[in-house]
Every structure is written in structure tokens, then in C-alpha cells.
C-alpha positions as a Python dict, from the first residue, in 0.01 Angstrom:
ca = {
    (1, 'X'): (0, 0, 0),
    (2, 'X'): (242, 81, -291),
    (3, 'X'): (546, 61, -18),
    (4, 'X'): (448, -298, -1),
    (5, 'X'): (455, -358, -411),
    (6, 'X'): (750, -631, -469),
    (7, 'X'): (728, -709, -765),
    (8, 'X'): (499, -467, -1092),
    (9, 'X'): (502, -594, -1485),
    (10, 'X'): (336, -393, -1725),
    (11, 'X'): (129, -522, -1992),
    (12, 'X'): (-78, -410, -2292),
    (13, 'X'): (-432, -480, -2396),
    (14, 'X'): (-589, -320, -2708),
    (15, 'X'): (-354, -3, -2690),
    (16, 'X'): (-391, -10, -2337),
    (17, 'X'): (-176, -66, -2026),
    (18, 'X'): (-279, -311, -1802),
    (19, 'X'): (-40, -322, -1459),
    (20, 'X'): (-8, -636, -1210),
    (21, 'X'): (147, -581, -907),
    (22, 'X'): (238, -862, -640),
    (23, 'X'): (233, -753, -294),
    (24, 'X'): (497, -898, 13),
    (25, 'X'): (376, -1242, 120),
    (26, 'X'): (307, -1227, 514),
    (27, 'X'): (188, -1519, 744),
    (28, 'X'): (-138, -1640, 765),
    (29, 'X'): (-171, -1873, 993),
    (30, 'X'): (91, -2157, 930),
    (31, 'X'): (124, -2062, 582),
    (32, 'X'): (177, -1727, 365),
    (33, 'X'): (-64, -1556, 205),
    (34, 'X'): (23, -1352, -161),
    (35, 'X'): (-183, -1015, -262),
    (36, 'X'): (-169, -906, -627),
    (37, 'X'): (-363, -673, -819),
    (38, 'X'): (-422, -619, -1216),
    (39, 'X'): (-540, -299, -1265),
    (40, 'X'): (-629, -127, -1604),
    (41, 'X'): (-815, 171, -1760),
    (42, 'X'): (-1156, 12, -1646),
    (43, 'X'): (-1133, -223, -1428),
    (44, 'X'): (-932, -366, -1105),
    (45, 'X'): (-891, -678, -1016),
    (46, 'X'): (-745, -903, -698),
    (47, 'X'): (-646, -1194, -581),
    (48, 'X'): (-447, -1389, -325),
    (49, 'X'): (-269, -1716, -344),
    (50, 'X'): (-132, -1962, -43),
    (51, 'X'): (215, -2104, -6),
    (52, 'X'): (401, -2292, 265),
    (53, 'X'): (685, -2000, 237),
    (54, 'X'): (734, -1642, 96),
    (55, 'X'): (847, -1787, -209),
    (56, 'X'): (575, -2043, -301),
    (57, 'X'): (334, -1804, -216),
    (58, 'X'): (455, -1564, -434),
    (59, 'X'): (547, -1799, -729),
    (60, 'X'): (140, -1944, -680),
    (61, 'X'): (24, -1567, -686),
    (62, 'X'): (227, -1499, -1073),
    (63, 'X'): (74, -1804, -1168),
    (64, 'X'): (-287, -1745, -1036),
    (65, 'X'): (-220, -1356, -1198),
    (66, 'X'): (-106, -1508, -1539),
    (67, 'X'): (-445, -1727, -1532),
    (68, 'X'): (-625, -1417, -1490),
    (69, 'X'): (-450, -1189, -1750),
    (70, 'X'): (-498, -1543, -2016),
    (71, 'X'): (-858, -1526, -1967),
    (72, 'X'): (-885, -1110, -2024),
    (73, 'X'): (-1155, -971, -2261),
    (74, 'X'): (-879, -866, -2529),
    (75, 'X'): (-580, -1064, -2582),
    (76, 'X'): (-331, -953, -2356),
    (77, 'X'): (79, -911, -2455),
    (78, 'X'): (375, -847, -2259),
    (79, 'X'): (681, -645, -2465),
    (80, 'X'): (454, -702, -2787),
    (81, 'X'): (443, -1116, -2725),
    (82, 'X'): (201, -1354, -2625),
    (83, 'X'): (417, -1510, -2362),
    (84, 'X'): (333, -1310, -2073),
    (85, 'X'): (716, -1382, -1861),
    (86, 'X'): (520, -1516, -1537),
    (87, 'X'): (532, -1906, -1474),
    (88, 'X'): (200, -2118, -1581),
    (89, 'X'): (59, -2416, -1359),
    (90, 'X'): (273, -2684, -1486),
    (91, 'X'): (606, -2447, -1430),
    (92, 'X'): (513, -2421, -1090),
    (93, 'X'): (444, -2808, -1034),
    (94, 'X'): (702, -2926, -1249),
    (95, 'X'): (1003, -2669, -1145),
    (96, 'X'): (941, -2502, -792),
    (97, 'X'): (804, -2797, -597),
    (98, 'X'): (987, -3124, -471),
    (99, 'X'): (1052, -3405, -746),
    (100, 'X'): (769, -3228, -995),
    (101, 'X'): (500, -3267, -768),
    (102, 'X'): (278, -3065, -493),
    (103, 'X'): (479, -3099, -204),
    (104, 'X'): (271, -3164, 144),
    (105, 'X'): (497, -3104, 475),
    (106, 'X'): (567, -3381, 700),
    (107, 'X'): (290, -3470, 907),
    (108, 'X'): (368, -3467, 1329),
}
């Protein structure tokens, strides 16, 4: 599966490295469908986000990943900060979608 990796950050937890890892978005269905993984000394964890293209499935995965690593046992840093460098819910509404808001395709 690592041939599929397209994107890996590296964080740190209490001393220890915590790795997230988003996978290529591929179809499913009508839409596109966005593995990731966080993986660290003791546990592993994944997830999956929806988008209506590569991109906005991948963008939805970072976010859905950053959720994840905010709510870790240990507080989690990235390059010894807080800010973890992968967009939060409102930078995906308010920057990567249509006039700030969820964008819904045309119907017919």
C-alpha cells in the first residue's frame, strides 16, 4: 500500500513520532473516496473522507486527520508547534469550496 502514500507528515507526541499518511483518492461511485492512516508506537488509526474530486477528497481527508491528531491522548506538535500545517474545518469551507460555502453540484 505504501506505493499508493501521496502525501506523509510526521508528528511528535510525548517524545514520540506519530506518522499520517494520505493515500490516492480513487472513485467511489460518483464521488472520490480519501484513505489516511495515523500510525504511532501503539496504536493505528484510519479513516476515509468523500469529495466530489481528487482534490476535495483529499483536502476533507487532512482535515478529518487534523481532527483526529487535535483530539490525541497527549498533545500532539508538528516541527515543535501546536499548529499542526493541515487545513481545519473552516479552511476547508471558507477557502477550497465555491463563495465560502459547501458546494452541492447542479442537480439534472
Amino acid at each position: 500500500m505504501d506505493d499508493n502514500i501521496v502525501a506523509e507528515r510526521v508528528f511528535e507526541s510525548e517524545g514520540h513520532d506519530i506518522i499520517c499518511r494520505f493515500f490516492i483518492p480513487r472513485p467511489d461511485g460518483e464521488d472520490f473516496r480519501c484513505e489516511y492512516e495515523i500510525s504511532s508506537l501503539l496504536k493505528c488509526r484510519r479513516g476515509y473522507a468523500m469529495g466530489i474530486d481528487r482534490v476535495q477528497a483529499l483536502l476533507n481527508a487532512m482535515t478529518d486527520a487534523h481532527l483526529k491528531l487535535q483530539d490525541w491522548e497527549a498533545e500532539v506538535t508538528w516541527l515543535g508547534s501546536q499548529c499542526l500545517g493541515l487545513p481545519g474545518f473552516d479552511d476547508v469551507i471558507n477557502r477550497f469550496t465555491p463563495a465560502g460555502r459547501w458546494y452541492s453540484p447542479p442537480e439534472g
